[in-house]
N, C-alpha and C positions, 0 to 999 in steps of 0.2 A: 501397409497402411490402406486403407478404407476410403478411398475416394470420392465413392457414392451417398454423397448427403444434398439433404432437401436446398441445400443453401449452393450447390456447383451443378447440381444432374443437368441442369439448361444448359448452362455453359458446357459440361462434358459432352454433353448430347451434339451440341451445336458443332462443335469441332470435329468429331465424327464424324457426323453428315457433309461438311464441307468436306474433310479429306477425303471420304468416300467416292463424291462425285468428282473429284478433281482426277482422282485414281483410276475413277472409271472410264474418264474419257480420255485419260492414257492410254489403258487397256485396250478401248476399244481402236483407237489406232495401229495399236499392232495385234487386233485378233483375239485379244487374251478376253475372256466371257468376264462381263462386270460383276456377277454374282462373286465370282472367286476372288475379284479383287476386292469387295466387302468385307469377305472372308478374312482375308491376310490384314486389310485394316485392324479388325475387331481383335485377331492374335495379337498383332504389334503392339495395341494398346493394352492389350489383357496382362496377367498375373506373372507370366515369363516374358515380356515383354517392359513396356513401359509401369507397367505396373496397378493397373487398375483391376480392380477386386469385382469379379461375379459370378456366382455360384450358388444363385437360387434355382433350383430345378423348377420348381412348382410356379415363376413368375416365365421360366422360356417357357413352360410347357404354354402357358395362356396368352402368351403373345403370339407363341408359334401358332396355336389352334386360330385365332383374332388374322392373325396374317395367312394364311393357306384358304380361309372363309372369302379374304378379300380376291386373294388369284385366281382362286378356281371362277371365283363368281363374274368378278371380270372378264376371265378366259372363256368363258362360257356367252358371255357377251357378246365377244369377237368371234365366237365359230359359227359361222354362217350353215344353214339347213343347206342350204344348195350345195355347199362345199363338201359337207361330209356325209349328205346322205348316198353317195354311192361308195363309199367306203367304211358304210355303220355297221356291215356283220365284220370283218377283218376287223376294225377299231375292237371292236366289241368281246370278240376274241382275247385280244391283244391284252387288253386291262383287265380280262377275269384269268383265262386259262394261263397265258404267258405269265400275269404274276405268280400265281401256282407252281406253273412247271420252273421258273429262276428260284422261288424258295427251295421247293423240292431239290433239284440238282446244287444250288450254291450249301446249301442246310449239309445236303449226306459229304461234300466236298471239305465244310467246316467239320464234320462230324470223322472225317476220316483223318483229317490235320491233327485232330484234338489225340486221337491214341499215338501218333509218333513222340519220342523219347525225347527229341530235338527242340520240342514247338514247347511255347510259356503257353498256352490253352489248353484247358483240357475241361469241355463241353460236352455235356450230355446232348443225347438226342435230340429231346425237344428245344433245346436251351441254343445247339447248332442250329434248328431250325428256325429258333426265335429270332436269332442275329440275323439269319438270308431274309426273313420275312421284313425287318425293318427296312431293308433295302432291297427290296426285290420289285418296285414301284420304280420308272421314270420320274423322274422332278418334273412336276409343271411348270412351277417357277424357273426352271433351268431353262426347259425346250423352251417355254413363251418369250424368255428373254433370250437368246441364245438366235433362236429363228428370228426376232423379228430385228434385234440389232443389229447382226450380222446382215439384214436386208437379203434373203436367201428365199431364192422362187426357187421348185421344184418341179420336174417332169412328175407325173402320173399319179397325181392327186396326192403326193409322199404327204406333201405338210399339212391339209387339210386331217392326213390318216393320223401323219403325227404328232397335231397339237389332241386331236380328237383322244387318242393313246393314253398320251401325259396328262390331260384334264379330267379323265375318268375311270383311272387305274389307281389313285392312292385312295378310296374307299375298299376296295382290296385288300391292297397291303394294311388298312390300317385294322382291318377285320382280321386280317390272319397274325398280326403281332397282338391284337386283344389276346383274340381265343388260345395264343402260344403261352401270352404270358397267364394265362390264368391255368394254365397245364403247370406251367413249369413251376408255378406257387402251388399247387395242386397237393395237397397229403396223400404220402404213399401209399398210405394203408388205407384208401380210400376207395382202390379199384381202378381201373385201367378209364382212360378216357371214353366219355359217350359221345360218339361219333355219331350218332342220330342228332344227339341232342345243337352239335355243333353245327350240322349240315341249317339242321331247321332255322338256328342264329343268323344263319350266312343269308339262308331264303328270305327272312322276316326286316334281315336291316337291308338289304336291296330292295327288297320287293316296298317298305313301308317305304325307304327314302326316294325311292322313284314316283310313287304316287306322292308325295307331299312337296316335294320336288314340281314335281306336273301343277298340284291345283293351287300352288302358294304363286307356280311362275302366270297360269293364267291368270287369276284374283287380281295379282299385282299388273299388270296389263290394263286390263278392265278398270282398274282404279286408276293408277293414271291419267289414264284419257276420260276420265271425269271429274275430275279432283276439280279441277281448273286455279289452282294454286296463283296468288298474283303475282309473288316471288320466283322468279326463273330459279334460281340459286337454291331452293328446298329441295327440286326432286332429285338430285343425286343424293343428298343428305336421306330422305325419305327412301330410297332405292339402297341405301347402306344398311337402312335400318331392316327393309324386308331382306337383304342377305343373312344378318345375324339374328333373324326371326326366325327364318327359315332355318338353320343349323341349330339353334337350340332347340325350338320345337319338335324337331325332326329326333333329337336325339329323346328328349320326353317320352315321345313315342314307339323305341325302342330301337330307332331308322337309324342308316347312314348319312350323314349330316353332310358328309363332303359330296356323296353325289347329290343331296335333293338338293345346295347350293349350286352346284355347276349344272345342274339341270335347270333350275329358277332362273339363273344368268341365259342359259342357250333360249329361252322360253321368250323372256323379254327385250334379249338381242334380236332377236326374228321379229320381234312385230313392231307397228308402230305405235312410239310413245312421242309425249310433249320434250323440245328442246333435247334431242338424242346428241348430239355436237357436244353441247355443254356438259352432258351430264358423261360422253363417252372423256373427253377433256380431262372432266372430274377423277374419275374413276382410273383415269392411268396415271394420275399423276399420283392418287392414293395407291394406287399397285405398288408402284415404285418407291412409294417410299416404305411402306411395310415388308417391298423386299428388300430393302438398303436394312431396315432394322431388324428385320428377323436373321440374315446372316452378319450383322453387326456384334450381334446379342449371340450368334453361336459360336463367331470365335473368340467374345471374350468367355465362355463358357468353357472352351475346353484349355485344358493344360498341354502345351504342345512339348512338354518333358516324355507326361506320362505317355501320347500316344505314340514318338517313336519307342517305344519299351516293345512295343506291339507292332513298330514298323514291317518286320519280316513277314510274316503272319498276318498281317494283313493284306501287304502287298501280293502274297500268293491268293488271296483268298479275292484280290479285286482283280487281278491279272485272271483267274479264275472266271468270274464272273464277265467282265467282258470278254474276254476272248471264245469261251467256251459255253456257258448257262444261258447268257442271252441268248447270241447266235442259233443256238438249241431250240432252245423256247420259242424264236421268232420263227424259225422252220418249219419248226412242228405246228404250230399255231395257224399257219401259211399254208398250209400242205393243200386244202382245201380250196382256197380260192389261186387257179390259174392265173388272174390276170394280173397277180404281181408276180412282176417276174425277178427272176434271180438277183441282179444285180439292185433292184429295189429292197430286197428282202435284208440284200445286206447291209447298207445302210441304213434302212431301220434298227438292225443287228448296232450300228454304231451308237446309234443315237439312244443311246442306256444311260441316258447323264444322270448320275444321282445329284442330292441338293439339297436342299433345307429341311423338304419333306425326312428324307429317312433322317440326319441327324434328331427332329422332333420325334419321329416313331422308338428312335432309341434311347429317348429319355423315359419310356412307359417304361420298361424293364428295370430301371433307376429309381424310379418313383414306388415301385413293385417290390420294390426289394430281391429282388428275380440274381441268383450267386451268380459271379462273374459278371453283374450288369455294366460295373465299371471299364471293364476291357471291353464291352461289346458297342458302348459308346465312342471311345476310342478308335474301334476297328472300323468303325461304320463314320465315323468322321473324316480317317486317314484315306478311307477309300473315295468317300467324297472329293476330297480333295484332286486325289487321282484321277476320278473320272472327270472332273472339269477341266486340269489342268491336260488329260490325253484328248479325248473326245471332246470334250467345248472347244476346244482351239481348232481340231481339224476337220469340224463338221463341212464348212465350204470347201476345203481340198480334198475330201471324202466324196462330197458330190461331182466336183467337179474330175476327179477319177473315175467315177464309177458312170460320166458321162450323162449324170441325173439335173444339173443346174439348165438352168433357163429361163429366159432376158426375164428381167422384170418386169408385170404390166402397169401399165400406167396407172395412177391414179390421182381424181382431182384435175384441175383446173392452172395452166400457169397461171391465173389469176387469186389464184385461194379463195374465191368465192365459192360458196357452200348454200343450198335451199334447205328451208327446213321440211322435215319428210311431211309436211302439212300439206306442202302444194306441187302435186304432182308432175312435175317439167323433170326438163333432163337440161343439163349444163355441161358442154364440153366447148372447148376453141378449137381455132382451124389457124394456119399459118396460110399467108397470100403469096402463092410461088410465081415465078414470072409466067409461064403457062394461064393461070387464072387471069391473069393481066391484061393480058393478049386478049380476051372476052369480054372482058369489065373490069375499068378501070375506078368505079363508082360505088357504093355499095344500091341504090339503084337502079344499077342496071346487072348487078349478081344473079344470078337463079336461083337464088335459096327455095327450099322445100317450104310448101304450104305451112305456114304457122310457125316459121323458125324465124326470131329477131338477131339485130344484133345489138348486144347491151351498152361492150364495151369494149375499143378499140388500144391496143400495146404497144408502142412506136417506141423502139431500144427503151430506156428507163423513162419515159413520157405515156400519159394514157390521156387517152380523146376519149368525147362525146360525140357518139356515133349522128352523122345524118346525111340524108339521099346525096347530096352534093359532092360530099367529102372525099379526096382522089387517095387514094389508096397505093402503100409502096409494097414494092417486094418485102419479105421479111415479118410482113405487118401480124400481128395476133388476133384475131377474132372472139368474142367469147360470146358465144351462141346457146339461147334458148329458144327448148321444143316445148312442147305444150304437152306431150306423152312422153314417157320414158321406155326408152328401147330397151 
């Protein structure tokens, strides 16, 4: 039966998203990545499961596109220039060549399964490479949630390297599962593939999505900080609308849409805009929820009959790939820059989470008509699954093996007071130890630095209004503003 009608979809919807998050902060209690408990929700409720009906290709395809628009652009938000400019030739590597050399090695790996007598696949050439290509990308939406949930600092710039990786490697993959699937639809009697003709596609949709990318992120900058909007509440809305400007336009123009979005995002995360708090607020809580629905919407999408049919076969072809095609790839990739060192290289090597992204790149093949498409969905779902439930779970005891974790740095204020990037001060507090005591017991008679106040004072769950008089206990909190920012 048929669930989905105009008169319950709120109501369906609604109970999904409640169980989702209730799920998810299960999960995240004991380690398990929320994305995958999404996952297993959306099964439960699907067609072998409780029984609800979904199976339009052509509506995930347009959610998924709507939903990866919103993370990358987000994610792009949050990566700070200071952070990953000393790690932008290796990122940069990482998302062109390392997606290359995983399709390549996982492609001829699928391409050699397919001639054993043993295996339900049997995959032509391009068609093994089509399937690695779908999955031969990091998940952004994995690593972003995955790293920032788990609250996971890294030694030697890893997570700066490896959200930069994950944010700007699925315009890659999603160029190399194009130009596959348009091979493998290809008439034979047509002539052997124009590998000129490919090369220059690759050139013209980076090279356009990076310049449009560039002048949509600056434009949108520049216009904010004149708009002078009276509504606080328009410019995330306004900043939504230049993300899905930007990826359609980009595509008009012949460009890669996912990078001139995660480049638009990095562009106007670096500089200053009106109410950045409010609009950064905004935009994660939109993240989150388009990844609550885009892995809601892919497991009610697949039939979890038909991919164990393909569990075997798949399972070598994902035990493949992590253990072996990554690792490869990140080595080779690596070879060049000394300063990461071995034990980095291999956790990178870990951190190959697939996700939402390749499940959506392996509905192109579907929509294609591309033979075998139906198993190649499957196989690249089954393996998703794998690598969140191997890799998402042990990424903190990955680092902390390989001796890569380190303390978290503070951030903010005991106070949750926040300035807005308008007025140039610096906010941080100070705790009053018995030593400071012993000097000044007054604030008065403190030494504070030229031009540093104090706002506002923290007594266990009691807060004062600071003045010269007022005696001061051990323990006390301070929340001090400088007039420059260090």
């Amino acid at each position: 039966m048929n669930y989905i009608t105009s008169e319950n979809i709120l109501l369906i919807g609604s109970v999904l998203l409640f169980v989702s998050i209730l799920a998810g902060k299960t999960g995240y209690r004991f380690g398990v990545p929320v994305l995958l408990l999404f996952l297993f929700v959306g099964m439960l409720f699907g067609s072998d499961g409780l029984g609800l009906q979904f199976s339009n290709m052509e509506s995930a395809q347009f959610i998924g596109m709507v939903a990866l628009t919103i993370i990358l652009f987000s994610g792009g938000m949050d990566t700070r220039f200071a952070d990953v400019r000393p790690v932008v030739a290796p990122g940069a590597v990482l998302s062109t060549v390392g997606v290359l050399l995983t399709t390549v090695f996982t492609g001829l790996f699928v391409w050699w399964l397919s001639g054993m007598a043993w295996t339900n696949i049997h995959f032509a050439c391009v068609t093994s490479l089509l399937l690695a290509a779908t999955m031969s990308s990091t998940d952004s939406a994995s690593v972003f949630a995955t790293l920032r949930s788990q609250r996971m600092n890294l030694k030697h710039n890893l997570r700066p390297l490896l959200e930069l990786e994950s944010g700007s490697n699925d315009p890659m993959a999603y160029m190399l599962t194009l130009v596959l699937v348009q091979l493998a639809t290809a008439d034979p009697g047509a002539g052997g593939a124009d590998w000129g003709h490919v090369a220059g596609l690759f050139a013209v949709q980076f090279a356009v999505g990076a310049a449009v990318g560039f002048a949509i992120g600056h434009f949108a900058v520049w216009s904010l900080n004149r708009l002078n909007i009276d509504n606080a509440s328009l410019y995330p809305i306004l900043l939504l609308s230049v993300a899905f400007f930007t990826f359609s336009a980009t595509g008009l123009l012949h460009g890669n849409g996912y990078l001139a979005v995660y480049l638009t995002g990095m562009i106007i995360g670096n500089n200053r805009i009106p109410y950045r708090k409010e609009v950064a607020t905004f935009m994660d809580g939109l993240t989150w929820l388009f990844q609550i629905i885009m892995f809601l919407m892919l497991g009610l999408l697949v039939n979890p009959h038909e991919m164990f049919r393909v569990a075997c076969v798949a399972l070598l072809i994902g035990l493949f790939m992590i253990c072996i095609a990554r690792p490869a790839s990140v080595f080779l990739c690596l070879l060049p820059f000394r300063q990461v060192n071995a034990r980095a290289r291999l956790f990178i090597s870990w951190v190959g989470l697939r996700g939402a992204a390749p499940i959506i790149f392996a509905i192109y093949p579907v929509m294609a008509g591309v033979e075998g498409s139906d198993l190649i969905f499957n196989i690249v779902f089954f393996i998703t699954l794998l690598s969140l439930l191997t890799q998402g779970t042990t990424l903190a005891a990955a680092a902390r093996l390989l001796g890569l974790s380190a303390p978290l740095e503070k951030t903010g204020n005991e106070f949750g007071v926040e300035l807005p990037d308008e007025i140039d001060s610096d906010l941080r507090d100070m705790t009053v130890t018995r030593r400071m005591l012993e000097k000044a017991d007054t604030l008065k008679d403190m030494n504070l630095p030229t031009g540093t106040l104090v706002m506002l004072i923290k007594r266990d769950d009691e807060f004062l209004i600071p003045n010269g008089s007022l005696r001061l206990h051990e323990g006390d909190k301070l929340l001090l503003i400088s007039e420059n920012k260090k």
